[in-house]
Backbone as XML, in Angstrom:
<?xml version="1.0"?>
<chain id="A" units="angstrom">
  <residue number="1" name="UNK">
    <atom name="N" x="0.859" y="-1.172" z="0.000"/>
    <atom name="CA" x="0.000" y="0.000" z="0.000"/>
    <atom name="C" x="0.905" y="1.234" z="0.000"/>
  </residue>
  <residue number="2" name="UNK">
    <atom name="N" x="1.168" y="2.119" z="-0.707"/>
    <atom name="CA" x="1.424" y="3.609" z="-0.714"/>
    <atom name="C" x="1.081" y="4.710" z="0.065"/>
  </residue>
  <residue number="3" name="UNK">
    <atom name="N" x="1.729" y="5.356" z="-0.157"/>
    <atom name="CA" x="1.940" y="6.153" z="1.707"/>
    <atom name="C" x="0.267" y="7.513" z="0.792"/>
  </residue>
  <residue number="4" name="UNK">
    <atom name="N" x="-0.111" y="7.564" z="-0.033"/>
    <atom name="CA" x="-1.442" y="8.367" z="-0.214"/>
    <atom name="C" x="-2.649" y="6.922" z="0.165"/>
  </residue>
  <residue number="5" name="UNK">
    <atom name="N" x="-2.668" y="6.045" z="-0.064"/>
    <atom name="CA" x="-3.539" y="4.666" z="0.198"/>
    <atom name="C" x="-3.380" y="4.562" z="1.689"/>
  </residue>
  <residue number="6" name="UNK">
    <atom name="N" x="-2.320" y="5.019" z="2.374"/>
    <atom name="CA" x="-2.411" y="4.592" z="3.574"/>
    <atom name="C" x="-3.034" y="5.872" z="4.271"/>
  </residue>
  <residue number="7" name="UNK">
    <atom name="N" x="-2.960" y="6.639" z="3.926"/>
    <atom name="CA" x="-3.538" y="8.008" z="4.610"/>
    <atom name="C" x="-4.671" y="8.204" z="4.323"/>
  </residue>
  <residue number="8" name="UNK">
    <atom name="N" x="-5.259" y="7.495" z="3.507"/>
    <atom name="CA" x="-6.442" y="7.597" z="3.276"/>
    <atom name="C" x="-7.560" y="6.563" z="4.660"/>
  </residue>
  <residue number="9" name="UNK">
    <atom name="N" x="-7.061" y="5.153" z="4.594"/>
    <atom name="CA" x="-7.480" y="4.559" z="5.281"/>
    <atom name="C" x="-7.040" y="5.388" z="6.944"/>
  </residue>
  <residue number="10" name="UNK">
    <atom name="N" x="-5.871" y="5.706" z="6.817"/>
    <atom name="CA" x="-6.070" y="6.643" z="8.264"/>
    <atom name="C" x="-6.800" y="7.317" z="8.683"/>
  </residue>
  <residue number="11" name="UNK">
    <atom name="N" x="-7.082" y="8.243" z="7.579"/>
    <atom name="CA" x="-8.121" y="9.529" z="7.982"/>
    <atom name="C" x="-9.549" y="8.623" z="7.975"/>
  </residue>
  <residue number="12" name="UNK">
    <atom name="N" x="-9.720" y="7.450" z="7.547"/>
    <atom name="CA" x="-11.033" y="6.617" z="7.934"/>
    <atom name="C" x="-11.368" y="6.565" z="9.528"/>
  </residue>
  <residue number="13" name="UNK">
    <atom name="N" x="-10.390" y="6.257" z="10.244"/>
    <atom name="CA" x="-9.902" y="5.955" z="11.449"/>
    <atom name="C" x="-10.374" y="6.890" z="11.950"/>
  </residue>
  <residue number="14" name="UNK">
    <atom name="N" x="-9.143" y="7.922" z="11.427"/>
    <atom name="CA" x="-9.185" y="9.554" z="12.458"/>
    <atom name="C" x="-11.016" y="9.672" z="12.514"/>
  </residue>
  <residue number="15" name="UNK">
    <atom name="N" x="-11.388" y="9.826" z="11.348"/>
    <atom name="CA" x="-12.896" y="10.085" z="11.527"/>
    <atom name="C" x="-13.735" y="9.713" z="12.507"/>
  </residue>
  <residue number="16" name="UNK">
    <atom name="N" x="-13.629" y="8.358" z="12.415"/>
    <atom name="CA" x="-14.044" y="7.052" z="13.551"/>
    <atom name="C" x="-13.707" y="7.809" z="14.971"/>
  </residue>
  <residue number="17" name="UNK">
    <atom name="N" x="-12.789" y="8.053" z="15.131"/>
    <atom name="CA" x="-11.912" y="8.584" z="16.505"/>
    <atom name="C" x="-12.416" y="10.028" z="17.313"/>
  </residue>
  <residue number="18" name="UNK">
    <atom name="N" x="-12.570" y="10.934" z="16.155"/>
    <atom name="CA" x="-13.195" y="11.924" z="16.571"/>
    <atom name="C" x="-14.636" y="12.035" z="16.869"/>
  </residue>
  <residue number="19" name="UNK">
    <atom name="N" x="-15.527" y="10.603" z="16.231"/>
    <atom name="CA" x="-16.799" y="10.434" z="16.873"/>
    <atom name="C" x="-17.099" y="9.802" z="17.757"/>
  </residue>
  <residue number="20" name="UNK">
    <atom name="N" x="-15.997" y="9.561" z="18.621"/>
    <atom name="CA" x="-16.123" y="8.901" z="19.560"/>
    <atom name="C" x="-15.077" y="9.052" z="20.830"/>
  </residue>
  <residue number="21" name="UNK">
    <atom name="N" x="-16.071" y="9.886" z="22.111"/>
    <atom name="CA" x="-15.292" y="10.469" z="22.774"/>
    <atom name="C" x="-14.435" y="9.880" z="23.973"/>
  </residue>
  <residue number="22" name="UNK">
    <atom name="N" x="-14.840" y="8.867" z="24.224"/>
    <atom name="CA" x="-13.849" y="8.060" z="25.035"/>
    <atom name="C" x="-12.748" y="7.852" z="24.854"/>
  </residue>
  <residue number="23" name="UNK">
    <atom name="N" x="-12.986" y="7.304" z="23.637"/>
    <atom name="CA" x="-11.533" y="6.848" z="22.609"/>
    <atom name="C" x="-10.655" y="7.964" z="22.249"/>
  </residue>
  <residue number="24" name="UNK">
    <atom name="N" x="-11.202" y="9.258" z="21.715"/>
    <atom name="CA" x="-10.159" y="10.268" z="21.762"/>
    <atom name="C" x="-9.828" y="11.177" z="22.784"/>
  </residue>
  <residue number="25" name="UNK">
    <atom name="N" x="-10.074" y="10.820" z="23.764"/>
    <atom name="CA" x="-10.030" y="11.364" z="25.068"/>
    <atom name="C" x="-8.526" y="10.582" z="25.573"/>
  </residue>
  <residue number="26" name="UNK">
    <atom name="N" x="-8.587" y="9.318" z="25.581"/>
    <atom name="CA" x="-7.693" y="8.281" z="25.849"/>
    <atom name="C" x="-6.591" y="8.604" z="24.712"/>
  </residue>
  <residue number="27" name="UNK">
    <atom name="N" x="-6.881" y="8.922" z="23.390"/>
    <atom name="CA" x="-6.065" y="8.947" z="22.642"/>
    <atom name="C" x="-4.857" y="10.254" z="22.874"/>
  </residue>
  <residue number="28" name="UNK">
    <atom name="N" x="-6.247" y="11.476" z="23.293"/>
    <atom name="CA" x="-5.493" y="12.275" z="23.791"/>
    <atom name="C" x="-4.135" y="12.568" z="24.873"/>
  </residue>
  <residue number="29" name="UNK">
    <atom name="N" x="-5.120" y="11.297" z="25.584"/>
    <atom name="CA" x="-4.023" y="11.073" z="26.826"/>
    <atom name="C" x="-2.576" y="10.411" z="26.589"/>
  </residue>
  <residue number="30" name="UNK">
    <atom name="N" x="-2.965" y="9.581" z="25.909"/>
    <atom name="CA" x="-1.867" y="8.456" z="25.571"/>
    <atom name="C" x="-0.585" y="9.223" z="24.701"/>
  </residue>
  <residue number="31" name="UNK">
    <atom name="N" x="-1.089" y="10.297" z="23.945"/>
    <atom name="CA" x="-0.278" y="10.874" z="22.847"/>
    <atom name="C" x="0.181" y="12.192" z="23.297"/>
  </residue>
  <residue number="32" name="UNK">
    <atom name="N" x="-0.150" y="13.129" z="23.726"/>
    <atom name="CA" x="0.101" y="14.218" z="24.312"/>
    <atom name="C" x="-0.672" y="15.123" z="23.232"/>
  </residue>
  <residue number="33" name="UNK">
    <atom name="N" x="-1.296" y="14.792" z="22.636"/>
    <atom name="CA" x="-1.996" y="15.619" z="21.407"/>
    <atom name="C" x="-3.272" y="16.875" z="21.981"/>
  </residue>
  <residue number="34" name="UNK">
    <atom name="N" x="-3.704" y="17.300" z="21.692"/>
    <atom name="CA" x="-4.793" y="17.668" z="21.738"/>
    <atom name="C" x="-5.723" y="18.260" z="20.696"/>
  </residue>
  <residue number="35" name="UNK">
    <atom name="N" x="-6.991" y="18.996" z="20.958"/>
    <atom name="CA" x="-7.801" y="18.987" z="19.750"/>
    <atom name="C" x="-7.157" y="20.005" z="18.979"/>
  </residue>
  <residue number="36" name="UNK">
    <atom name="N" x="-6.711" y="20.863" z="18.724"/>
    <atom name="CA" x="-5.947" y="21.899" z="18.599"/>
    <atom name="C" x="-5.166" y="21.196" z="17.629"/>
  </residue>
  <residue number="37" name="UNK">
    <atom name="N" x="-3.984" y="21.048" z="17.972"/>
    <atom name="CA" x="-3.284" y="19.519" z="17.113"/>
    <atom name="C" x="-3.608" y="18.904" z="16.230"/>
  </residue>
  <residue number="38" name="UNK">
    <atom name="N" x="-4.284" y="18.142" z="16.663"/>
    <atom name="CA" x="-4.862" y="17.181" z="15.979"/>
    <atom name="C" x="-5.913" y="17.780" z="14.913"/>
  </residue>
  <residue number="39" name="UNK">
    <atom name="N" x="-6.911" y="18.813" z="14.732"/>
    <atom name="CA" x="-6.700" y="19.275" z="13.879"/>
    <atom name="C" x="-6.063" y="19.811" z="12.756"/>
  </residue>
  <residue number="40" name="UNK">
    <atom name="N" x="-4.879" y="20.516" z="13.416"/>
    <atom name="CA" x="-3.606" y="21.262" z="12.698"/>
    <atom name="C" x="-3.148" y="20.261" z="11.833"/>
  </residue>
  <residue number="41" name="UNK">
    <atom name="N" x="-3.046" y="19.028" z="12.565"/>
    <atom name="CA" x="-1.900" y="18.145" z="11.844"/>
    <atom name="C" x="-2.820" y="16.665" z="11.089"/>
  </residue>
  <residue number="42" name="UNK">
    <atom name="N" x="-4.011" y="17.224" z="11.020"/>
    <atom name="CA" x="-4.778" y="15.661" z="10.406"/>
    <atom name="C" x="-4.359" y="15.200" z="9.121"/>
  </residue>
  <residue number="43" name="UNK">
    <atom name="N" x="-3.486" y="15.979" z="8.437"/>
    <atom name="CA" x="-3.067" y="15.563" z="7.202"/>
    <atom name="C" x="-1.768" y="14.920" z="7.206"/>
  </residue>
  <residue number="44" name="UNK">
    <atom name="N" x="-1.014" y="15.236" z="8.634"/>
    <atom name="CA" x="0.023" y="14.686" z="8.395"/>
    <atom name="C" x="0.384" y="13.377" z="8.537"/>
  </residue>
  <residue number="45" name="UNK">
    <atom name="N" x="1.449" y="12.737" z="7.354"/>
    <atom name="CA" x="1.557" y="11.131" z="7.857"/>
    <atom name="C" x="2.006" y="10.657" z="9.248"/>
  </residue>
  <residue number="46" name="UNK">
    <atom name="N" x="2.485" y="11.717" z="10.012"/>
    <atom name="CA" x="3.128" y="10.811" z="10.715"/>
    <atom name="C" x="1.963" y="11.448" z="12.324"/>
  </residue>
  <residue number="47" name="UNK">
    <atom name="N" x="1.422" y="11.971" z="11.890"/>
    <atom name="CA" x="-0.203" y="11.727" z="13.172"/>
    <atom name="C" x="-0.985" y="11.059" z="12.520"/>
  </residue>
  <residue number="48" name="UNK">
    <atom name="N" x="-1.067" y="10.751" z="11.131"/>
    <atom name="CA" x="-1.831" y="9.419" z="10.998"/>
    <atom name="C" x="-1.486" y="8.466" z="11.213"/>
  </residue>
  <residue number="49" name="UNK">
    <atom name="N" x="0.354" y="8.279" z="11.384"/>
    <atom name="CA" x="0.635" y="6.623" z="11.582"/>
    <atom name="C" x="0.108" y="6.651" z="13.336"/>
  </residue>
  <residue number="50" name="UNK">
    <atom name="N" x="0.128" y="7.722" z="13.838"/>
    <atom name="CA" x="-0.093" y="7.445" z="15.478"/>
    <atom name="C" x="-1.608" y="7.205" z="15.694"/>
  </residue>
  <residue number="51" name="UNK">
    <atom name="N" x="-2.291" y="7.528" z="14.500"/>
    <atom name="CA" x="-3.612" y="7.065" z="15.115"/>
    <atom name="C" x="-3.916" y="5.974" z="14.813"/>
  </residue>
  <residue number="52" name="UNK">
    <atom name="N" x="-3.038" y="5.569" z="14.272"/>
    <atom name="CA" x="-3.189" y="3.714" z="13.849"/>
    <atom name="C" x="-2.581" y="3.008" z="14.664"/>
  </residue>
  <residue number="53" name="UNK">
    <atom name="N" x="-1.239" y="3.802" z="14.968"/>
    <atom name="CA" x="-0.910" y="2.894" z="16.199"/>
    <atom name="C" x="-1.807" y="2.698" z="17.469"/>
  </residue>
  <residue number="54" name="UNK">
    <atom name="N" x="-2.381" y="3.969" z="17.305"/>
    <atom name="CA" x="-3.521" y="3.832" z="18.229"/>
    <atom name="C" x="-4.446" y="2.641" z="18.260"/>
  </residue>
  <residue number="55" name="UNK">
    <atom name="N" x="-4.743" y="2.915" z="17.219"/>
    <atom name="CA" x="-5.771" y="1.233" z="17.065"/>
    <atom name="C" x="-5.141" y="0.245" z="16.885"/>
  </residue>
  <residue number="56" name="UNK">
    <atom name="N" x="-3.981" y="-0.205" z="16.643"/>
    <atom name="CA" x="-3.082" y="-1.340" z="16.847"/>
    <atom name="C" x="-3.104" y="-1.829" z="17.713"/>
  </residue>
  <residue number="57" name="UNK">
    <atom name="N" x="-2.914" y="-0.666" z="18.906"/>
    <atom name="CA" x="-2.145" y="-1.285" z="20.044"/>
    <atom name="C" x="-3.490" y="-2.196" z="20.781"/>
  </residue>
  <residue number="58" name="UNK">
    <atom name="N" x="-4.578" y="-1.962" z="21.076"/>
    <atom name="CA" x="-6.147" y="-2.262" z="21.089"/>
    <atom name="C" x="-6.645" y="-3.313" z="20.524"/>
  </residue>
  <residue number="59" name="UNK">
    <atom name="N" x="-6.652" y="-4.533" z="20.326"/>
    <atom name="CA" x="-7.289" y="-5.311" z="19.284"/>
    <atom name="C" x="-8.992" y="-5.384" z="19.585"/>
  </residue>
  <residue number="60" name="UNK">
    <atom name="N" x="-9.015" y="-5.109" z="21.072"/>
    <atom name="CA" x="-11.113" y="-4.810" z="20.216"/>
    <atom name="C" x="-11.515" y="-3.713" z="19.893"/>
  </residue>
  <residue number="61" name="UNK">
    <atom name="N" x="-10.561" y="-2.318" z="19.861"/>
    <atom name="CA" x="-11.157" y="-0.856" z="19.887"/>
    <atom name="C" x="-10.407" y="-0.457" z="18.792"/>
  </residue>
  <residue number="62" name="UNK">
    <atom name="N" x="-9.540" y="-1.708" z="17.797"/>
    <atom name="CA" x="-9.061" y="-2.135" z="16.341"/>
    <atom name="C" x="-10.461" y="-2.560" z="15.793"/>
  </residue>
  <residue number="63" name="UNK">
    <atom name="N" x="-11.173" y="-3.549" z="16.060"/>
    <atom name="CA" x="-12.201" y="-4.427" z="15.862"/>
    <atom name="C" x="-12.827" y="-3.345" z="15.477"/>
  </residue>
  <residue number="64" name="UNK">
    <atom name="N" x="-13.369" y="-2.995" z="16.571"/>
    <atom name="CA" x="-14.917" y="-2.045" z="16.528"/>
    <atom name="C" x="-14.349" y="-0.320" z="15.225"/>
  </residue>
  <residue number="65" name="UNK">
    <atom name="N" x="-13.600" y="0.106" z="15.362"/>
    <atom name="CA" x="-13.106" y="1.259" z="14.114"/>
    <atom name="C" x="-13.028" y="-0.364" z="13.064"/>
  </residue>
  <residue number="66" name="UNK">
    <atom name="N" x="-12.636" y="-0.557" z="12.917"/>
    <atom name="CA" x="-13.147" y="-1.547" z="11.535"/>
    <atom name="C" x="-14.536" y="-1.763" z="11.272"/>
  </residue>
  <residue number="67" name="UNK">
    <atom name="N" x="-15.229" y="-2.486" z="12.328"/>
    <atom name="CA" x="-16.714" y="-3.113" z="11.697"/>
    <atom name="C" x="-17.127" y="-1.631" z="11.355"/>
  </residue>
  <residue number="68" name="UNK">
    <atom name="N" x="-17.026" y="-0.630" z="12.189"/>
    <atom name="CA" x="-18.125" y="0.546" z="12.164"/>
    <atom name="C" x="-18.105" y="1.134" z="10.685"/>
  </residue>
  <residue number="69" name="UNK">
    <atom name="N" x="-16.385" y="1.135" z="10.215"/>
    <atom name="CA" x="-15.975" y="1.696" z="9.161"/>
    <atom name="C" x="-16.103" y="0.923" z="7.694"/>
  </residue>
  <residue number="70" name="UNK">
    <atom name="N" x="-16.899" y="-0.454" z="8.119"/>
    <atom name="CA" x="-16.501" y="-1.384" z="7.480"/>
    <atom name="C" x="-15.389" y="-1.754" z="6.405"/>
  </residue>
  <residue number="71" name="UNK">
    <atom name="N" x="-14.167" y="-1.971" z="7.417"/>
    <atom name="CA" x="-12.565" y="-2.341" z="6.703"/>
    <atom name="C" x="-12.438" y="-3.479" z="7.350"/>
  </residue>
  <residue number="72" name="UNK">
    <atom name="N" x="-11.488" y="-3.890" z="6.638"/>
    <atom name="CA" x="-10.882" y="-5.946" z="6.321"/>
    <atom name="C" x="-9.689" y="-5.458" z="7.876"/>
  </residue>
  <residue number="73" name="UNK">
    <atom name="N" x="-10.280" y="-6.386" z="8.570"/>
    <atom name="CA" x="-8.904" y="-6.052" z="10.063"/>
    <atom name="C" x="-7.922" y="-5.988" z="9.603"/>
  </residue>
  <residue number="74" name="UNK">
    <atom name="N" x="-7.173" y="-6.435" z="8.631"/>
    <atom name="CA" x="-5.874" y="-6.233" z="8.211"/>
    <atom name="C" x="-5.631" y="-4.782" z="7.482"/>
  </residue>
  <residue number="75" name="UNK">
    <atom name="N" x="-6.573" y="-4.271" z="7.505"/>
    <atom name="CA" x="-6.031" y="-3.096" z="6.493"/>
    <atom name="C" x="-5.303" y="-2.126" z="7.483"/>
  </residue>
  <residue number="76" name="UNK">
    <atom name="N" x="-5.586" y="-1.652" z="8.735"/>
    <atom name="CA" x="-4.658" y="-0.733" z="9.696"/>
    <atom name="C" x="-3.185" y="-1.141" z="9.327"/>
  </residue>
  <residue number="77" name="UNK">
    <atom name="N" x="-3.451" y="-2.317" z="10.019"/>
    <atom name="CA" x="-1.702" y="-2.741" z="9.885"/>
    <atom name="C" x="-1.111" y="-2.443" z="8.722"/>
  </residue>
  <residue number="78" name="UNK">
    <atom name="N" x="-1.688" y="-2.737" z="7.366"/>
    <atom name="CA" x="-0.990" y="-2.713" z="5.506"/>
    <atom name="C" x="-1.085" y="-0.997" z="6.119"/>
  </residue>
  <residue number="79" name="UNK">
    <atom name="N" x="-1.954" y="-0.457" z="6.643"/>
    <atom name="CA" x="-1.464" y="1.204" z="6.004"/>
    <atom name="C" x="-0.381" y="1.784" z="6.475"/>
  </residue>
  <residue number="80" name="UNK">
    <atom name="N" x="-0.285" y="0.706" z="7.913"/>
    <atom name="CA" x="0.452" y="1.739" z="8.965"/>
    <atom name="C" x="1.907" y="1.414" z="8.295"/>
  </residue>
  <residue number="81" name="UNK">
    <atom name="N" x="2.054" y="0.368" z="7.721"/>
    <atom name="CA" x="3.449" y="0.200" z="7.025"/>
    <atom name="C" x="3.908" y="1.148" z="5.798"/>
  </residue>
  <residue number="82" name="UNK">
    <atom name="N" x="2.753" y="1.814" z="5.401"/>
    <atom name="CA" x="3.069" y="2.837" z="4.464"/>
    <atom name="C" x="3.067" y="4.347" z="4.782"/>
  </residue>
  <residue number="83" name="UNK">
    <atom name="N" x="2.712" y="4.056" z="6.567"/>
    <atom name="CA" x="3.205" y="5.462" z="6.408"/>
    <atom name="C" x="4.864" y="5.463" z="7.427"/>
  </residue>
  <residue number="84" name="UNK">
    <atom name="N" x="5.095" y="6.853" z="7.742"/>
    <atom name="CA" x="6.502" y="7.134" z="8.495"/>
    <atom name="C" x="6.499" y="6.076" z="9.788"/>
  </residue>
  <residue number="85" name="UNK">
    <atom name="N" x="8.066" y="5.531" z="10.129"/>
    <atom name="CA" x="7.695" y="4.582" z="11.060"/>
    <atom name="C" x="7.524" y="3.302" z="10.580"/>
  </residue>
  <residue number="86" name="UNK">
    <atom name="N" x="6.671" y="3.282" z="9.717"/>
    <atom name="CA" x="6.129" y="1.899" z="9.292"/>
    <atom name="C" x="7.505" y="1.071" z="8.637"/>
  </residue>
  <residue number="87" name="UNK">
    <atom name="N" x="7.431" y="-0.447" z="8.639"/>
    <atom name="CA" x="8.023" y="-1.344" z="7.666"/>
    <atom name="C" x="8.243" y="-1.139" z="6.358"/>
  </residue>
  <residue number="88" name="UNK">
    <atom name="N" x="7.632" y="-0.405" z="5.947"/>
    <atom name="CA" x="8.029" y="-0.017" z="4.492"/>
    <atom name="C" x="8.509" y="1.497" z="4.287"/>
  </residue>
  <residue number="89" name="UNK">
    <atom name="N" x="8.461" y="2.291" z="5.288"/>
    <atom name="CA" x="9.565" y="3.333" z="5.350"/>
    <atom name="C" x="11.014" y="2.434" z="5.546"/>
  </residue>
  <residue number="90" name="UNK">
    <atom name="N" x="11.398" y="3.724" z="4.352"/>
    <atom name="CA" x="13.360" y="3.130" z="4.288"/>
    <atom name="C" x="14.265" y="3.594" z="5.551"/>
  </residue>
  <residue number="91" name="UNK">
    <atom name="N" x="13.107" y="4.276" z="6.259"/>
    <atom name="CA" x="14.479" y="4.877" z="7.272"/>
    <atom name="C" x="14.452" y="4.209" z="8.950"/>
  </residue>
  <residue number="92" name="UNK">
    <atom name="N" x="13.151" y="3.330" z="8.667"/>
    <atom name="CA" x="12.952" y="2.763" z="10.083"/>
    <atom name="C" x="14.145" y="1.755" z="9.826"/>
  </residue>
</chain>
């Protein structure tokens, strides 16, 4: 997957994330981000690879941003490798 294919399925996520306030509350916490931020920077790859890591790290709050979004569970992981960070960056 290509680092525009993977940002795409991110910002699926991000979407998911921002409708749901528990989860970005926690996300907030976990990341040091805030809404402010995370606005500013929703385009960027490398706060989209963190919101995937976000759902990585989670495998039922992975689950549930999938069914809701309806995506194949494997697709986080294929994107997160295309973006910064990921396995298919040359510099990790």
């Amino acid at each position: 997957m290509n680092e525009e294919q993977a940002k795409t399925v991110a910002l699926q996520a991000l979407t998911y994330l921002v409708g749901e306030p528990s989860a970005l509350q926690r996300f907030f916490d976990l990341s040091g981000v805030d809404g402010a931020d995370l606005r500013r920077r929703a385009d960027d790859p490398v706060m989209l690879a963190g919101v995937l890591d976000f759902f990585l790290g989670d495998e039922a709050q992975l689950l549930e941003m999938c069914q809701a979004t309806d995506m194949a569970g494997e697709t986080p992981a294929r994107a997160r490798r295309g973006l910064p960070g990921g396995q298919g960056d040359e510099w990790s």
